[in-house]
C-alpha positions in Angstrom: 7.8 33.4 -37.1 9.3 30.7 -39.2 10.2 27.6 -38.1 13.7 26.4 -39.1 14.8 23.1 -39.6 18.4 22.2 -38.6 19.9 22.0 -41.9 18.8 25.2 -42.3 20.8 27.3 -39.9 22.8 28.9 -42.7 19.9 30.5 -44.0 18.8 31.4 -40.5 21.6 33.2 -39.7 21.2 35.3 -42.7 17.7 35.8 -42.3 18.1 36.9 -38.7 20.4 39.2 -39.8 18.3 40.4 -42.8 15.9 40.7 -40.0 17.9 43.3 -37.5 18.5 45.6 -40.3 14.9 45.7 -41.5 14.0 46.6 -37.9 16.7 49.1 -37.8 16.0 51.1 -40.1 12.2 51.6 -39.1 13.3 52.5 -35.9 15.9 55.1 -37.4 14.5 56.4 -40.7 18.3 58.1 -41.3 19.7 54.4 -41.5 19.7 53.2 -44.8 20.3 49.5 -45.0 18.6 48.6 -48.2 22.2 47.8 -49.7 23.6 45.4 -47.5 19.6 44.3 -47.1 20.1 43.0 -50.7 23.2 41.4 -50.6 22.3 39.4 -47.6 18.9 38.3 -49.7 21.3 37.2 -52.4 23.4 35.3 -50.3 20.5 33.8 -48.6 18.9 32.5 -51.5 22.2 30.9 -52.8 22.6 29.1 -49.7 18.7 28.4 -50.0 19.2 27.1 -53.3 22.5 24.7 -52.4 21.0 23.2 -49.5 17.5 22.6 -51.4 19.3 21.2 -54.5 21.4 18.2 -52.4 18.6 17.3 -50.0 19.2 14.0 -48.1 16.4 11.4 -48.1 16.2 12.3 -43.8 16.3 15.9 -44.8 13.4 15.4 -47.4 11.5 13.7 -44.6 12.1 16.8 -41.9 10.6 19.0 -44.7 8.0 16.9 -45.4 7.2 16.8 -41.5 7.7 20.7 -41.6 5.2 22.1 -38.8 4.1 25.1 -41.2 3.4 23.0 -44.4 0.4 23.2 -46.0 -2.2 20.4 -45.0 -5.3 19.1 -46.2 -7.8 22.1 -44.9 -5.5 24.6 -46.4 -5.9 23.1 -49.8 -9.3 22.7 -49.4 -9.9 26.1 -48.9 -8.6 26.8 -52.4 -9.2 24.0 -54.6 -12.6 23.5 -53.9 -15.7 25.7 -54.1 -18.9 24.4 -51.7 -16.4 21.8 -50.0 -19.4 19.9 -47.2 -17.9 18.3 -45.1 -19.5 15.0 -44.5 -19.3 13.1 -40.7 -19.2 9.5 -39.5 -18.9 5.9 -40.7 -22.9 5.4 -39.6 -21.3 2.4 -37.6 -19.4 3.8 -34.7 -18.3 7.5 -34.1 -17.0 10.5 -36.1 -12.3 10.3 -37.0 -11.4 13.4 -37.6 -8.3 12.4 -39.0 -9.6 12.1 -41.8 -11.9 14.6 -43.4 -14.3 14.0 -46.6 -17.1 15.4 -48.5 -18.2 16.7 -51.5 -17.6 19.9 -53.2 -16.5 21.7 -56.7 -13.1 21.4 -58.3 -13.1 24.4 -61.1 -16.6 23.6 -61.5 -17.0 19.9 -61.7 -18.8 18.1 -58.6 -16.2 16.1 -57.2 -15.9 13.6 -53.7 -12.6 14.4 -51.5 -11.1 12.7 -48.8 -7.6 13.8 -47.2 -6.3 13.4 -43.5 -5.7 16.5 -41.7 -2.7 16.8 -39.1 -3.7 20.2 -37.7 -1.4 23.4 -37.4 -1.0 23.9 -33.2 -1.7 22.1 -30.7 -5.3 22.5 -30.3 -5.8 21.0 -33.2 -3.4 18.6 -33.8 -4.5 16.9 -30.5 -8.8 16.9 -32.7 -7.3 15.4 -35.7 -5.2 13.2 -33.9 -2.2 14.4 -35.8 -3.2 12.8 -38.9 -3.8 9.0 -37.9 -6.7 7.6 -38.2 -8.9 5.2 -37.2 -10.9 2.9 -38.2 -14.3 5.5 -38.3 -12.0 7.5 -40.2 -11.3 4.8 -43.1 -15.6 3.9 -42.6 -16.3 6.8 -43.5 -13.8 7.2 -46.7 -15.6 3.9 -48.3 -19.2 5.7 -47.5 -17.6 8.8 -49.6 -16.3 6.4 -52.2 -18.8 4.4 -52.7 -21.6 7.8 -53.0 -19.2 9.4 -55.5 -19.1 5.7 -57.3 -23.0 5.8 -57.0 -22.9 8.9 -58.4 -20.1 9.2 -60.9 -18.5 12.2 -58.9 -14.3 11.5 -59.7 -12.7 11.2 -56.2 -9.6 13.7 -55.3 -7.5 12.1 -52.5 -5.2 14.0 -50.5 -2.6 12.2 -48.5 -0.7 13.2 -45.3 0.1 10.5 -42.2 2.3 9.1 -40.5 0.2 6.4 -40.5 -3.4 4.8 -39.2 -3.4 5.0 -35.3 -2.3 1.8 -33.7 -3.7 2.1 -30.8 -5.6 -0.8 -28.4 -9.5 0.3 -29.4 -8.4 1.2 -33.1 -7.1 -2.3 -33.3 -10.0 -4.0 -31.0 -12.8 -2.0 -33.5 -11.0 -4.0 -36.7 -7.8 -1.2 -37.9 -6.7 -3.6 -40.3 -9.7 -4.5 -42.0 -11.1 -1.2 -42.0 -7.7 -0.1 -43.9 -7.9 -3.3 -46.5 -11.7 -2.8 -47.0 -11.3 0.8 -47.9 -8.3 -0.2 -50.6 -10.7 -2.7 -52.0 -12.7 0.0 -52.3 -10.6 2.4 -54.1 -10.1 -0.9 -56.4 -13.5 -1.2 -57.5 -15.2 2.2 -57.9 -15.5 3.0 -61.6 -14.9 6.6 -61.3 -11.5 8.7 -61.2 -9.6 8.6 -58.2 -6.6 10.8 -58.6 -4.3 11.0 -55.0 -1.7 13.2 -54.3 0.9 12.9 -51.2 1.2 16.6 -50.0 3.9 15.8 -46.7 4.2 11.9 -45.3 2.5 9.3 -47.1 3.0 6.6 -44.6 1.9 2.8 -45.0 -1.7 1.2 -45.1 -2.8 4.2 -43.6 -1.8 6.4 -46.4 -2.5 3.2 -49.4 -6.0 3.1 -48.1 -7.2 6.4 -49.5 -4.1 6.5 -52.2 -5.0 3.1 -54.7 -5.4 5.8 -57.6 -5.1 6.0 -61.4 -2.9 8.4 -60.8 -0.9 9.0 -58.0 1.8 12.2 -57.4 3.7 13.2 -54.6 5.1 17.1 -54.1 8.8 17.7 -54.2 9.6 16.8 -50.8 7.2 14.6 -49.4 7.8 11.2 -48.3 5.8 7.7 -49.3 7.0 4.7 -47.2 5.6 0.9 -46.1 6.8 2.0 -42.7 8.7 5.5 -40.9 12.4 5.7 -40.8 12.3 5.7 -37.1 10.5 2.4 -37.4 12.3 0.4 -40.4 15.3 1.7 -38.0 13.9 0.3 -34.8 13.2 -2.9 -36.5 16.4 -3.5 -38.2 18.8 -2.4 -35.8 16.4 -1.6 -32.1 17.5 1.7 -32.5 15.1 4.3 -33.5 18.1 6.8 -33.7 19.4 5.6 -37.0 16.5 7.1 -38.6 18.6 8.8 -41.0 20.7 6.1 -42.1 17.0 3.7 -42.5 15.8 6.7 -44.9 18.6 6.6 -46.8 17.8 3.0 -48.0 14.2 2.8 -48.1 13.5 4.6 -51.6 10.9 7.2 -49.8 11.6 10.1 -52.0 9.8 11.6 -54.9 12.5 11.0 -57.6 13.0 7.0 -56.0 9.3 6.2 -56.3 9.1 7.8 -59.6 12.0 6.1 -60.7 10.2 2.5 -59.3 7.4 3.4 -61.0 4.8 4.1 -58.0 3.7 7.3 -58.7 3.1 9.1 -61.8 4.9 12.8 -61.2 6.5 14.8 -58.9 4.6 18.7 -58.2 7.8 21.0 -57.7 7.7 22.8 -54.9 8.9 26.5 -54.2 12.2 27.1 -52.9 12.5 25.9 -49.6 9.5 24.0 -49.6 5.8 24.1 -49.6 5.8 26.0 -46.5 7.9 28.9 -48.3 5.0 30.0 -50.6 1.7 27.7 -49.7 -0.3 29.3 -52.1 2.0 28.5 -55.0 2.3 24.9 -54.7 -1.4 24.7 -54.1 -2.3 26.1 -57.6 0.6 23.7 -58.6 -1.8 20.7 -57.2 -4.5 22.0 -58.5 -2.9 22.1 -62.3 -1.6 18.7 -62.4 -5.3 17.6 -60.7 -6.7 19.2 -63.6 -5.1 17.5 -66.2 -5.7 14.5 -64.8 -9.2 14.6 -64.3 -9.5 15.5 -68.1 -6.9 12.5 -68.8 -9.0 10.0 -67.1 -12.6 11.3 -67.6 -12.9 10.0 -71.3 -12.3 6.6 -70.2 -15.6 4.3 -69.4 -15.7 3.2 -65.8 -14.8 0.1 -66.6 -11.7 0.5 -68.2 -11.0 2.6 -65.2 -11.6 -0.2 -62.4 -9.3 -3.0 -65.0 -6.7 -0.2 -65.5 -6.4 0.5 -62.0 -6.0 -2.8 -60.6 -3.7 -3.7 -63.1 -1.6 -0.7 -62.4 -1.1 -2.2 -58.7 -0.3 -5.7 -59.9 2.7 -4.4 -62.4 4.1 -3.1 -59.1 4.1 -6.1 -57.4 5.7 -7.9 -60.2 8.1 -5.3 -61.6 9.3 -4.8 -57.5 
């Protein structure tokens, strides 16, 4: 059953209607509704097509946030061969937030960290929707700094709303968890390629995503802060959400524009969630490239590179 947004009622109603004849006619074999079948799949995917190609900033961010998008286990699964999974910060307990290991990328050994937001409720409620804490950045500076021991390149995959805010997260040291594992990503001397797959939202998205290269799919989002927040902030009124994502420069094509990121991965029409396994071999691809790109550079190049990269941002913003 697919989930539509509300934007997307126009294609619903076609597609429900696409639907009842399919069902029809395998109920009553001497109904033939192929035709009109075909002419509501055309109109469909026009309407598809001109609601996809004028996406608002808040409509970006509902796709983005789209309950059926692909997340970090589903890439996983096919981008990497031998993924293990590796567990705890060796300090204080197991975030399963985020998730990290080792594993194969089109044969070459590779470290990869991601957050996970989970597909129903069961687990949504394990990975604590995608926000992590402190454990969960711990243990992303215990991968980083094996694969830097190592000289395993480091694949990042991005998707929170943002680290978890709550009273222990903050009492076990949030904050410096998140700035200790962006020094990290600083200093290894190995490739750390990132790629925003849905949100990438503040520190707790930066933490994992200080990379050489940085790239964010079609519809995702990247922000210092959520639209409900900035909106909450600015005006005390978390229901002008739409009109804070309209000025914060979240989307793809603003942060390329600004010079954050270093591409955009298209995404199938109607979004990643449309046909998962296309935009995953789309990641993959542009991963690929990268990963030859950066591995003929000496680690120290890397690390000056990198940090470099982050203070032209400062100064050209």
């Amino acid at each position: 059953m697919h989930n539509y947004l509300d934007f997307e009622k126009p294609i619903s109603d076609l597609e429900g209607k696409i639907h009842e004849l399919r069902k029809l006619a395998e109920e009553d074999e001497s109904i033939d509704t192929s035709d009109e079948v075909g002419r509501l799949e055309a109109r469909s995917r026009e309407a598809m097509i001109d609601i996809y190609s004028k996406l608002t900033p808040w409509q970006k961010t509902q796709v983005a946030r789209h309950p059926q998008r692909p997340h970090f286990i589903d890439y996983a699964a096919k981008l990497f061969e031998e993924f293990t999974p590796l567990s705890g910060d060796r300090k204080f307990a197991e975030d399963e937030a985020i998730q990290a290991g080792l594993g194969r990328f089109r044969g070459q050994s590779v470290a990869i960290i991601g957050q996970e937001k989970g597909n129903d409720t069961k687990s949504r409620l394990k990975h604590n929707f995608g926000s992590a804490r402190p454990e969960g950045y711990r243990k992303a500076i215990r991968v980083m700094e094996l694969a830097d021991r190592f000289g395993l390149p480091i694949i990042t995959l991005v998707d929170t709303a943002g680290a978890y805010p709550g009273i222990g997260a903050e009492e076990r040291g949030q904050a410096e968890a998140i700035a200790r594992s962006t020094e990290m990503c600083l200093n290894v001397r190995v490739p750390i390629i990132s790629v925003i797959l849905g949100e990438g939202g503040s520190g707790g998205a930066i933490a994992i995503a200080t990379g050489d290269r940085v790239y964010m799919l079609q519809h995702a989002i990247y922000s210092v802060i959520s639209p409900e927040g900035a909106a909450s902030i600015l005006w005390r009124d978390s229901t002008r959400a739409k009109e804070a994502a309209s000025n914060m420069k979240i989307t793809a094509e603003d942060l390329k524009g600004l010079g954050v990121i270093d591409g955009i991965i298209p995404e199938p029409l109607g979004g990643a969630h449309r046909d998962p396994d296309a935009v995953i071999e789309a990641a993959g691809n542009v991963v690929a490239d990268a990963l030859l790109e950066l591995s003929a550079k000496p680690g120290e190049q890397l690390r000056r590179d990198r940090r470099q990269r982050y203070l032209d941002i400062g100064r050209q913003l």
